[in-house]
N, C-alpha and C positions, 0 to 999 in steps of 0.2 A: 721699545724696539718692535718695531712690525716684522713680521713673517717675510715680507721682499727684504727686510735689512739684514736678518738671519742668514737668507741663502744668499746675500750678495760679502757675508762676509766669509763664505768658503769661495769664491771665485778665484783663480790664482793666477789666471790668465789676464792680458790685456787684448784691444781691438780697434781699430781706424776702421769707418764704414763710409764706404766714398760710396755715392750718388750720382750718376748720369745725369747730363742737362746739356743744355745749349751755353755757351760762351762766346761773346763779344770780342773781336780781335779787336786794337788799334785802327786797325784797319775798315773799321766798319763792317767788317766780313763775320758773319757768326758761323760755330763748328759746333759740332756736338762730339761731347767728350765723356768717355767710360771708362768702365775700370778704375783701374788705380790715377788714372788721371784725372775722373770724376772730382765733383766737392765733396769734402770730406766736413760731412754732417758731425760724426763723432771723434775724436780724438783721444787715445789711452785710456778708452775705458773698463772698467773690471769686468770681466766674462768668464765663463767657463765652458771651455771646448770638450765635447765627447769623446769618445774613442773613437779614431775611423770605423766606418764599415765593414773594411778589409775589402772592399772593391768588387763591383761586380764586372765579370769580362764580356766587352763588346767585342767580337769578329765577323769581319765579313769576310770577303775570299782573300781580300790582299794584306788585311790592315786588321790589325787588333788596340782594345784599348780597354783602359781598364779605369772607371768611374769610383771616387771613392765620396762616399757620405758622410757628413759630422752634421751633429745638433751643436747650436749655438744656446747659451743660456744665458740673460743679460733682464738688469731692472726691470720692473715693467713700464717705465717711462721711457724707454728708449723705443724707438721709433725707427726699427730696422724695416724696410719694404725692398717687396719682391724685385730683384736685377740688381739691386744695391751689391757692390764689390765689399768684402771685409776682409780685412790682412789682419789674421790673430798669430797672435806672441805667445806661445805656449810651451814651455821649458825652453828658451832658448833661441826655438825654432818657428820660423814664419810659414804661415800657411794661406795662401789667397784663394779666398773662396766665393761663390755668387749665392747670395742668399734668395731660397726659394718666401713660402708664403708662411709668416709668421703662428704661430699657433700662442694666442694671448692669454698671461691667468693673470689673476692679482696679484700673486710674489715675483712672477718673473714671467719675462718671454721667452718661448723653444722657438730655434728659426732655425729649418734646415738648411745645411749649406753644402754645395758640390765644388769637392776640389779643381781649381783652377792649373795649381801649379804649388809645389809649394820651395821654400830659399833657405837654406840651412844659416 
């Protein structure tokens, strides 16, 4: 058993990581499509989602917002890149988030991701 098999058996989460691209209509007409409506590269796979941030507060004069941060932690054959959308399953609850720029080891990959929205 390798060292990536070890930590991929505490993972308790799962993860869909859709891909931006262009698509061909019928029509002959191409569109380009993100997010969750992106191609979904991976399907149900085992991860481990961090603990949020707990959010840092953005305010300007009229408009407040509050940005929350999670590390994604997944095989190291997985192939998460940066703008790639991820909707993780984590007790229950779905979380859609946009993965920044992966940080790669041998047992696993940390991708940070910024909360989108998340769906109870």
């Amino acid at each position: 058993m390798t060292e990536a098999d070890i930590l991929a058996s505490t993972y308790t989460d799962t993860c869909t990581v859709y891909r931006p691209g262009k698509t061909l209509l019928p029509s002959g007409e191409s569109v380009f499509k993100k997010g969750l409506e992106g191609q979904a590269v991976y399907k149900d796979i085992p991860c481990a989602l961090s603990s949020p941030s707990g959010g840092k507060l953005n305010q300007s004069k009229t408009t407040a917002s509050v940005d929350t941060d999670f590390s994604l932690f997944v095989r190291p054959e997985v192939d998460v890149q940066p703008g790639d959308t991820v909707a993780v399953v984590r007790l229950g609850r779905r979380f859609v988030c946009v993965a920044g720029l992966p940080e790669r080891h041998p047992s696993h990959n940390n991708i940070p991701l910024k909360l989108q929205k998340d769906k109870a």
